[in-house]
N, C-alpha and C positions, 0 to 999 in steps of 0.2 A: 198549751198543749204539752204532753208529756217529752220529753226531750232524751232522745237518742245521745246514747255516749260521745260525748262531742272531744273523738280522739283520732303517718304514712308516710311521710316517707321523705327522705331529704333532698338538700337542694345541692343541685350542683353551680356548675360555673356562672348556667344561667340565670340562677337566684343570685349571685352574688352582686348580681346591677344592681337589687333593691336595695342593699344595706348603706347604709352611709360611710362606715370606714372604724376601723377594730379599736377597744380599748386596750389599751396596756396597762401590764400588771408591772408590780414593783419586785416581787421573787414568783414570778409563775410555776408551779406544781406543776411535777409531771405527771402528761395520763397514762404512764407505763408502768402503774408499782408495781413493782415485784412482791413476791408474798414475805412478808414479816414473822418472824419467829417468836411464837408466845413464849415470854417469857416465865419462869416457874412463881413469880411471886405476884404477876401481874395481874387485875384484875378481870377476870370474864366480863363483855361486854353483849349486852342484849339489846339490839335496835330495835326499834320497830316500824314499819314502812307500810305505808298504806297506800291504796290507789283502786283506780276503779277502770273496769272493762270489759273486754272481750273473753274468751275462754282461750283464744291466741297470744291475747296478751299477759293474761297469768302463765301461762305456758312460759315464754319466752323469758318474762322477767321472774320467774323464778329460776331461770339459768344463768341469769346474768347475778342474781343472789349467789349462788353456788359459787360462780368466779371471785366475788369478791373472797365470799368467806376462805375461799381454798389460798388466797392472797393475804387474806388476816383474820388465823386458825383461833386469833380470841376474840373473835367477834361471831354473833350469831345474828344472822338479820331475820326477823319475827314477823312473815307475813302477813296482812290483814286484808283480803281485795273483795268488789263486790262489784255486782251491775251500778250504774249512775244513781237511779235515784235513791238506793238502798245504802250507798256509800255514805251519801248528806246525810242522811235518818241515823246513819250510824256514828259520826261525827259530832253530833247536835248532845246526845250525851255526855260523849267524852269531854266535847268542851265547859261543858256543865261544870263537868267534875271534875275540871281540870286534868287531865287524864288521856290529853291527845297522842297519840304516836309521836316518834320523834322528828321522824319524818313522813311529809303528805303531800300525796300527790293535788293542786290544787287548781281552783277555776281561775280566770282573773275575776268571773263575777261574784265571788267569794272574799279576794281577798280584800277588802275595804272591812267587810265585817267581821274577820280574825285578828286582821292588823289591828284597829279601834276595842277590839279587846285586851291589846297587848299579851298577844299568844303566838305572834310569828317573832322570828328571831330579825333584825334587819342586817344580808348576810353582806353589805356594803365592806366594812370593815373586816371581814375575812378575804371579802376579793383584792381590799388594798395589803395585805397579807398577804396573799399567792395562797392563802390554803384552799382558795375557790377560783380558780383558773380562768382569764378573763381576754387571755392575753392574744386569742383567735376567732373573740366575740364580737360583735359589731355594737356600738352604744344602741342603737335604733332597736336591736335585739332585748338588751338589758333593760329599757325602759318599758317594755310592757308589762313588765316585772313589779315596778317602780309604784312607790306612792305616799304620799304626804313627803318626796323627797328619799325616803327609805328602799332600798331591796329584800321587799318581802318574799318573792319569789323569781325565781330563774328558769326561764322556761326551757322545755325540753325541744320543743320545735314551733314552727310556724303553720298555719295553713288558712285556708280561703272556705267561706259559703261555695259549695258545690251542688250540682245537680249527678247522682248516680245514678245511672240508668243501663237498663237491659233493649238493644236495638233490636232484639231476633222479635221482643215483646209489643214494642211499637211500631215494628213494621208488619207483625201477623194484624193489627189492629188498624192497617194503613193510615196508620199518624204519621208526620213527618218528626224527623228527629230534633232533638234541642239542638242550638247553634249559638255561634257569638253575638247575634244578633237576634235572638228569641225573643219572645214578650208575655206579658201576662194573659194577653187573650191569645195566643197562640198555645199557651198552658191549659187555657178552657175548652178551646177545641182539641187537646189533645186528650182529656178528661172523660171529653162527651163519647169521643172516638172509641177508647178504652173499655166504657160502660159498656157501649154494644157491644162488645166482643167479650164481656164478663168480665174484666180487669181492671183493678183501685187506679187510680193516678199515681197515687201512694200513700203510706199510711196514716202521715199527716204532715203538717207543715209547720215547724215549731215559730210559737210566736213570737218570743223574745227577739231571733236572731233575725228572721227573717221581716218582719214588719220594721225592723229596723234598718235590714238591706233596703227598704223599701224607702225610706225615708230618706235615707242618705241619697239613694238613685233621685230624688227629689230636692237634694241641694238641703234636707233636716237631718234630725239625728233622733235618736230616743230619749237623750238626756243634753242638758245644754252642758257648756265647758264647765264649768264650776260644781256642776253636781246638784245645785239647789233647785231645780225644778225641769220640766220637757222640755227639749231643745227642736219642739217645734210648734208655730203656735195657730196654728188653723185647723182646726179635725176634721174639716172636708178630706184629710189624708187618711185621719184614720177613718173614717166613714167607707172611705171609698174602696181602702184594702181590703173590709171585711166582709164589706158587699161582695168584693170577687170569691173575695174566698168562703161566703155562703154557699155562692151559686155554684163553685167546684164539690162543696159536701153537700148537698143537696142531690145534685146530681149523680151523689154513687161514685166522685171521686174518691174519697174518704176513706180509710175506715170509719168504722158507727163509735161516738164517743164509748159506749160499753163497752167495745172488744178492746178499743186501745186501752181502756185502761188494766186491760191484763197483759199486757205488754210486756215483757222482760227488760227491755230497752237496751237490750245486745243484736249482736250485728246475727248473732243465728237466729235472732227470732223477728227480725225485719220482713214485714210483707213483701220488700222487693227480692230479698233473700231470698224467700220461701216460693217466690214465684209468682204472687198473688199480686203483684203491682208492677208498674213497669219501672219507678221511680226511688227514689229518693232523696227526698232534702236536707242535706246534711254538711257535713266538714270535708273536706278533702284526704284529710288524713285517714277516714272511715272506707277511702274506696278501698284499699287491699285488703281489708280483713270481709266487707262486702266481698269480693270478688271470691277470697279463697270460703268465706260459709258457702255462697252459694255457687259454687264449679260451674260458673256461666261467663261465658265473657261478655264485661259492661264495657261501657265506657264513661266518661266526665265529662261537664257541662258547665259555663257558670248558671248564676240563678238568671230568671229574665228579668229584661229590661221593660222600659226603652232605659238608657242612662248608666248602663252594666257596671262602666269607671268606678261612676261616680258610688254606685250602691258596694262595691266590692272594698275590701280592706285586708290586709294580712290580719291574722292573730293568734299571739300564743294557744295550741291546740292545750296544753297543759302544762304546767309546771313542778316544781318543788319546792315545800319551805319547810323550814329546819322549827321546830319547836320553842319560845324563848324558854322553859323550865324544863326542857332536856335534860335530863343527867350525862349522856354523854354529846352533850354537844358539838365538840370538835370531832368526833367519829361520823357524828351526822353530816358533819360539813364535807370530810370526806365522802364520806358514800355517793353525797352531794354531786361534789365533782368528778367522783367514778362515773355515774350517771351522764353526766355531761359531755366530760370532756375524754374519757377510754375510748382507746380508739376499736379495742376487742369486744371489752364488753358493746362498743356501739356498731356489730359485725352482726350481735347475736339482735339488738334491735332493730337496725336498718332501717331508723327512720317512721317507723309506725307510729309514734305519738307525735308527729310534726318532722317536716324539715329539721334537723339540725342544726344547730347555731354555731356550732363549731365550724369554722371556715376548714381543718384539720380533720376535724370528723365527714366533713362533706367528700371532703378530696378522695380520703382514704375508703369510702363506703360504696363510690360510684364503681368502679368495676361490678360489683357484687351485687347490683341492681337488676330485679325483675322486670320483666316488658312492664308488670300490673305498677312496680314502683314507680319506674319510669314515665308513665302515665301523672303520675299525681304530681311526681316532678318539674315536668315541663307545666301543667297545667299554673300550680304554684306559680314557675317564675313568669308566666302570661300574667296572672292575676298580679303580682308585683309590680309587672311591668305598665300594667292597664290599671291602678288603680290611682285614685287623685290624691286622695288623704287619708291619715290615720284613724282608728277609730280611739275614741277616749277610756279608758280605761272605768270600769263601771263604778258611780259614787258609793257611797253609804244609803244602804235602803234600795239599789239597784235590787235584791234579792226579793225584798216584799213588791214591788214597782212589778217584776217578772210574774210571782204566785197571780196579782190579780191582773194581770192583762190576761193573764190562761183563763183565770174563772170567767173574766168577761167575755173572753171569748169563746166558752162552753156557751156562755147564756146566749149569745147570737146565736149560734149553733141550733142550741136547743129551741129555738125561738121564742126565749124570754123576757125578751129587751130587743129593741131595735138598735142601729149600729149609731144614730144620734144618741140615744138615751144614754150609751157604753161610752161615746167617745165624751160625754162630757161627766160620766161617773167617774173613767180613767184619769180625766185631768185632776179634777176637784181632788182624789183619794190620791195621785199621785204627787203630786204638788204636797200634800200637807207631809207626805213620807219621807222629799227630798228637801222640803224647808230645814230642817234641821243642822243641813250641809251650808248653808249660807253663813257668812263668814261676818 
């Protein structure tokens, strides 16, 4: 299914139980630069930065661009933003061409297949430097970053599988509301409920993330540790998920595969947005900018159960990585840590692309928190506090493994294939994807 900007807000004291305990840096950089004086013989510098989202969050991060540059009058930071899936389409060239930004805003299900190209910088060795500020980060943070051992990216925040939802919608519909103890046939009757009264469940249900919540809630995973093939081995699971989730599109939960795919895949063009749904299944980080498109007030949810712990995980909502054939390198790395660890420039973010990582950044942002941030806040540090295990960081070939779970599961959809025939076409064509990862 086509996948909503998977991008709210930071964690306070209460988040701070999930982390394991901060790295220290050996000369930590401060995040208070002052602005630097171009000098007359020095060279202009042109960054370029890339990243994908909302039309709140181009908004916002071009203000926080402005600050840098009014900070360092010879730098020019060279915007490039777009909706999600327009971003990747537009990356797949440059990478071609060698020819990426210098900095990028990035998935973790991405980075295995930029890093294996040797096109991300590994910014390990800048953090044991201080030119990459580490020294208020938590390792447990740094490591979703992390892979083959390297720091290909540094994430900008945390956040959880959430359920958004509009209550005035499901109570006109006399469904009962989501809870911490919801389930998936509680999600069917809420479906059914919806229909009669004209209204989607929501627009869809991305499968990547969530058939994966689904598995973990079941003691599996979507990939086994090591990468080389599924980390679960019985398709009675998958079977059995896609059956449910027939019988929610079937029934007018849905949108109709056609409409979705004219979808923008931004938060203003969201059916629950728009009004047209009561739901949706998304990131945590995605409720504020939900809330302020659509001038309704929602609330959070987690996804359902039964097993909620066990299916729930923190994960970087997104991150940054520094280019390895950057011409200005160390400027990147800068900007890097503007991003991260400013505590002004991260005044004018407040946390919308994830919880902060900055233990400094957290402190200093909570005064200045909205009822709507505060919400994803608390929500967050539950989900941290209720969750059992991490999730693994996506292998090599996680990106194709993703394209055809979607197509498979159009074709259940479409009723071209039963969900046996899918679950054993997923294994045979995924397996041969993730062999390659076998050591």
């Amino acid at each position: 299914m086509k996948k909503r900007v998977a991008l709210s807000v930071l964690s306070l004291s209460l988040l701070l139980t999930t982390a394991v305990g901060c790295s220290g840096s050996t000369a930590p950089a401060s995040s208070d630069t002052q602005p630097a004086a171009a000098g007359k013989n020095e060279e202009p510098i042109k960054l370029r930065f890339a990243w994908w989202g909302g039309q709140s969050r181009h908004d916002y991060t071009l203000k926080m661009i402005e600050m840098y540059e009014k900070r360092n009058p010879n730098v020019k930071i060279l915007p490039e933003y777009a909706a999600f899936d327009d971003y990747w389409k537009k990356l797949v060239p440059q990478a071609a061409a060698n020819d990426l930004p210098d900095v990028i805003q990035m998935s973790v299900a991405y980075i295995s297949q930029y890093a294996d190209r040797g096109q991300l910088e590994d910014l390990g060795p800048h953090m044991d430097k201080g030119s990459l500020d580490k020294s208020s980060i938590s390792d447990s943070y740094l490591k979703v970053g992390q892979y083959n051992g390297k720091q290909y990216q540094i994430t900008l925040g945390v956040n959880a599988l959430a359920i958004v939802y509009d209550p005035q919608i499901l109570k006109n519909a006399g469904a009962s509301l989501p809870s911490n103890e919801w389930t998936w046939s509680d999600v069917e009757a809420m479906a059914n409920k919806l229909k009669a009264g004209g209204k989607l469940l929501t627009a869809s249900i991305d499968d990547r993330n969530f058939f994966n919540f689904y598995l973990r809630s079941q003691g599996q995973n979507l990939f086994s540790p090591d990468g080389s093939g599924l980390g679960y081995t019985d398709d009675k699971l998958f079977v059995d998920y896609y059956k449910r989730y027939q019988s929610i599109y079937n029934a007018g939960g849905l949108l109709t595969l056609d409409k979705l795919a004219q979808k923008k895949g931004t938060p203003e063009d969201d059916e629950m947005v728009l009004g047209n749904a009561a739901a949706a299944f998304t990131w945590s980080n995605l409720f504020v900018a939900d809330s302020a498109a659509s001038k309704r007030a929602l609330e959070i949810a987690p996804p359902p159960g039964p097993n909620i712990g066990k299916g729930l995980f923190l994960q970087s909502s997104q991150g940054l990585s520094v280019i390895k054939n950057s011409k200005y390198k160390e400027e990147a790395i800068k900007f890097v840590n503007f991003m991260i660890n400013d505590i002004e420039a991260n005044k004018i973010m407040k946390g919308e692309r994830g919880v902060p990582i900055s233990s400094k950044v957290q402190e200093a942002i909570k005064p200045l928190l909205t009822p709507e941030e505060q919400k994803v806040v608390d929500y967050v540090a539950w989900a941290g506090k209720n969750t059992t295990s991490d999730n693994p960081i996506d292998p090599l070939g996680a990106v194709e493994v993703t394209k055809l779970l979607a197509e498979l599961s159009q074709q259940i959809l479409f009723k071209k294939t039963a969900q046996e025939d899918a679950a054993a076409k997923f294994r045979k064509e995924a397996t041969a994807i993730l062999a390659k990862n076998k050591k």
